[in-house]
C-alpha positions as CSV (number, residue, x, y, z in Angstrom):
1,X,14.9,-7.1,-10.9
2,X,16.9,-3.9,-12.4
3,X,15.6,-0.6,-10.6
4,X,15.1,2.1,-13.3
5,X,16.1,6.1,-12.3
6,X,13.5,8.6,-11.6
7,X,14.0,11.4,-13.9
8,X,12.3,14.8,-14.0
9,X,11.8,15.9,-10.2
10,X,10.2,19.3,-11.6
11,X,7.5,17.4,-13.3
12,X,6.6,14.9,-10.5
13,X,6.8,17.3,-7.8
14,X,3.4,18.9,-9.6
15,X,2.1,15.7,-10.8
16,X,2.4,15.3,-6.7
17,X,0.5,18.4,-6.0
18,X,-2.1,17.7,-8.6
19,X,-2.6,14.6,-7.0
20,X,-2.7,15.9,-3.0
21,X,-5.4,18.7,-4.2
22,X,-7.4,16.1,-6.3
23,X,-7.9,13.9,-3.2
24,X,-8.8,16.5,-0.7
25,X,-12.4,15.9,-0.7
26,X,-13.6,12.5,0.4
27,X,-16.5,11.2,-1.6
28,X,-18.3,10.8,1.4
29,X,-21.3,9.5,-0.4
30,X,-19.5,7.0,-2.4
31,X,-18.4,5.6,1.2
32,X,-21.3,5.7,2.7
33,X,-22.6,3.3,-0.2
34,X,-19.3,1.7,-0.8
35,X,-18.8,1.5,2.8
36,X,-14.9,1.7,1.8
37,X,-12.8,4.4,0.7
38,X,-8.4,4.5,-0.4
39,X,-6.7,6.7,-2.1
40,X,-3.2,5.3,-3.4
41,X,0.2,7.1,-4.6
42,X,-1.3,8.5,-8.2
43,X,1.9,9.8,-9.3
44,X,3.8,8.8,-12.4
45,X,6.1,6.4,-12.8
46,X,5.2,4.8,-9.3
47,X,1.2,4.0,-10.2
48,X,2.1,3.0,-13.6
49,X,2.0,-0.9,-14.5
50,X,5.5,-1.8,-15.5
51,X,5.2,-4.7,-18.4
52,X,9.3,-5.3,-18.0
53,X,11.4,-7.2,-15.5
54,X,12.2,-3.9,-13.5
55,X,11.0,-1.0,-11.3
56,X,11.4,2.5,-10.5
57,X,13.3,3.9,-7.3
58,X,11.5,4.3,-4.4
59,X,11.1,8.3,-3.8
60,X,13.5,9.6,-1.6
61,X,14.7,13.3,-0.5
62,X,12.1,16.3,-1.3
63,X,9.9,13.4,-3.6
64,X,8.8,11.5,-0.7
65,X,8.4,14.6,1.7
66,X,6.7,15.9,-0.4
67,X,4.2,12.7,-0.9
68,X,4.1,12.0,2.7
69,X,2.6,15.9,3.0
70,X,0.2,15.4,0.8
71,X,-0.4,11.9,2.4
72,X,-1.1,14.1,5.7
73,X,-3.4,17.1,4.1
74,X,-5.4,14.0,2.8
75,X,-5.7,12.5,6.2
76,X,-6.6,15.4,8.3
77,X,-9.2,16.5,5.9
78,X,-11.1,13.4,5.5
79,X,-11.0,13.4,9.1
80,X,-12.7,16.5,9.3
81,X,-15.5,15.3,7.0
82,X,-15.8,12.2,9.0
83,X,-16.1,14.0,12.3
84,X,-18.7,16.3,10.8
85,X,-20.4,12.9,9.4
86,X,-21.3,12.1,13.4
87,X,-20.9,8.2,12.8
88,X,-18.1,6.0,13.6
89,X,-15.4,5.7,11.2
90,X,-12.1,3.8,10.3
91,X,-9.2,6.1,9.0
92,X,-5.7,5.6,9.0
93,X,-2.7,6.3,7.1
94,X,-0.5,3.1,5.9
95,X,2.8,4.2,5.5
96,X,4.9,1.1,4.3
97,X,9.0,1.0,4.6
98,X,10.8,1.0,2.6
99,X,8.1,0.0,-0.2
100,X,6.8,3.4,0.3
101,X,5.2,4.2,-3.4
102,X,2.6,1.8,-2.0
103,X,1.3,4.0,1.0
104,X,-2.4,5.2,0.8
105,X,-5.4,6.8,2.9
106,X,-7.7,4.3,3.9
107,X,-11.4,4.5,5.7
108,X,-14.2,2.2,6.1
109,X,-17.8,2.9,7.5
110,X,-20.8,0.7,9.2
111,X,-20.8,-2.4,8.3
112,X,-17.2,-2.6,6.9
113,X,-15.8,-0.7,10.1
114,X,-13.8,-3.7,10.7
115,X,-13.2,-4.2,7.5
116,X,-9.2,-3.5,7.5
117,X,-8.7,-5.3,10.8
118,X,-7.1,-8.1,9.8
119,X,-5.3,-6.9,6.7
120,X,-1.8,-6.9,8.2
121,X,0.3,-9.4,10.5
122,X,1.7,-7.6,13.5
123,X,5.0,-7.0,13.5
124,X,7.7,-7.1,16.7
125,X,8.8,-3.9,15.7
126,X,6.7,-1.2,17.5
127,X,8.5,1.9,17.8
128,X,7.5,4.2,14.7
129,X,11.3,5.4,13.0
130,X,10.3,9.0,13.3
131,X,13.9,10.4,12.2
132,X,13.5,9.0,9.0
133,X,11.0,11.7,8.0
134,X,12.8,15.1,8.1
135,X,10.6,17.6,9.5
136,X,7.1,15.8,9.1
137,X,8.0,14.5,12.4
138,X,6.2,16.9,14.4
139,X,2.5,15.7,12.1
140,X,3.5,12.7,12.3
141,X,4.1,12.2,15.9
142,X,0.3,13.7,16.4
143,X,-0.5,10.1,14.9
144,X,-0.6,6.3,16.8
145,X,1.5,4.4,14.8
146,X,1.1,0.5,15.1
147,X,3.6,-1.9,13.3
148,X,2.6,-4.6,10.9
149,X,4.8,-6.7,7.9
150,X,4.6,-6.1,4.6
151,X,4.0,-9.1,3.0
152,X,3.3,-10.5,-0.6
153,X,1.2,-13.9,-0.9
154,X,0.7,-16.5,-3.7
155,X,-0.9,-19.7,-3.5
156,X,-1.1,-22.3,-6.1
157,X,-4.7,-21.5,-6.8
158,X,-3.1,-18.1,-8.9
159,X,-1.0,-20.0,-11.5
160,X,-4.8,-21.2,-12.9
161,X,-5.4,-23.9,-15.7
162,X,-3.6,-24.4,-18.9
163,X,-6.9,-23.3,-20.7
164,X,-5.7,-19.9,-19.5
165,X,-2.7,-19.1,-21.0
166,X,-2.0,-17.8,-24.7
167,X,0.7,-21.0,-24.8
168,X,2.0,-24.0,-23.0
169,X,5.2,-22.6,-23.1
170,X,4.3,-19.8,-20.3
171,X,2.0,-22.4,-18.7
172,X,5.2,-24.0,-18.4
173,X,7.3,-21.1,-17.5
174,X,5.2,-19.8,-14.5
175,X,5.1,-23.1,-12.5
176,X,8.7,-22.9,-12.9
177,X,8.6,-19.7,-11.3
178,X,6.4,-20.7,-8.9
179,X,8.5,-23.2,-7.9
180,X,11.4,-21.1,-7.7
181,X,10.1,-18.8,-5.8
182,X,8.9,-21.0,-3.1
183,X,12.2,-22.6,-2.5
184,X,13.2,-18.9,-1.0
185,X,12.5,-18.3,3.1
186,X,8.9,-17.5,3.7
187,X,6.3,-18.6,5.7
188,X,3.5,-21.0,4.6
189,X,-0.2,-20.9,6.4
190,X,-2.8,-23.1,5.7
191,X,-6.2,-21.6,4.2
192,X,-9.8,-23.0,5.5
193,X,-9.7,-25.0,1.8
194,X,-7.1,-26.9,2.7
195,X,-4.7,-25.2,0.1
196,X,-1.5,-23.4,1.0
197,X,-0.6,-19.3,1.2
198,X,2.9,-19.0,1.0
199,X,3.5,-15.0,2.2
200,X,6.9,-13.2,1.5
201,X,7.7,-10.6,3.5
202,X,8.8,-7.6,2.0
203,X,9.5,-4.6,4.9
204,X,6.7,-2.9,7.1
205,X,4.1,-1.1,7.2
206,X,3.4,1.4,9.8
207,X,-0.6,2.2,10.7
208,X,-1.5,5.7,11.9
209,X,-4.0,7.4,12.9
């Protein structure tokens, strides 16, 4: 897959600021009803859907500093809500490495407190890299960080019927992929259906909070 430049740090880097003073605020009562609540990375051209066989840089330098800031504001201040909120509460920060345009804010309440338990396979690496991050280190060392693998899975189940596809001809094409793909090292688990999961893993993601 070619990676594409990032171009126009002026522009993102208030796109980024938008975004860090949008988010703020939890929606408490949204969670409280939803019983879930994530913000993502909204910042252009990492949230956008790319519809071509490439992707953007990951942000590096002032870009990602600045991101993982505004990660951190987002964090402390939803944890101030939730503490005033007087009910127990999941919150973390999921910092992934080095697919790091994917890192979000992530809470869950009563019933779905335990929602996010499972959500990552624990990785053998433990101790959180905290030169990498400039001079966020001294927020981010205020944080538990807890290692897991960031993984992408497919089963068979996804490439679907032939009723489903605009032509035979990418019916065609994505079992060939399919089976491409699963001819690379990965590890395969078996689902309570009987079916396969293969999972690819793709870097880390570190858990804090």
């Amino acid at each position: 897959m070619r990676i594409q430049k990032v171009r126009g740090q002026n522009r993102i880097l208030k796109q980024i600021d938008e975004w860090r003073l949008d988010n703020l605020t939890l929606n408490l009562g949204n969670v409280i009803e939803r019983g879930r609540g994530r913000i993502d990375i909204i910042v252009h051209p990492w949230c956008d859907l790319s519809i071509i066989k490439s992707s953007f840089a990951e942000p590096k330098g002032r870009t990602r500093s600045q991101i993982l800031a505004g990660l951190l504001d987002i964090y402390d201040n939803w944890k101030r809500q939730l503490d005033e909120y007087g009910h127990p509460y999941y919150l973390k920060i999921w910092l992934y490495d080095p697919r790091f345009s994917r890192s979000e804010v992530v809470c869950a309440l009563g019933e779905s407190l335990n929602y996010y338990n499972n959500t990552f396979v624990p990785s053998p690496r433990q101790i959180f890299p905290l030169n990498n991050y400039g001079k966020l280190q001294g927020r981010l060392k205020n944080l538990k960080w807890s290692g897991f693998l960031d993984e992408d899975h497919f089963s068979e189940e996804e490439i679907g019927t032939k009723e489903e596809y605009a032509s035979e001809e990418d019916y065609e094409w994505t079992i060939r992929w399919f089976n491409r793909m699963i001819r690379k090292p990965h590890n395969v688990s078996k689902l309570k259906d009987g079916s396969e999961l293969h999972s690819f893993k793709r870097g880390y993601v570190w858990v804090g909070g």
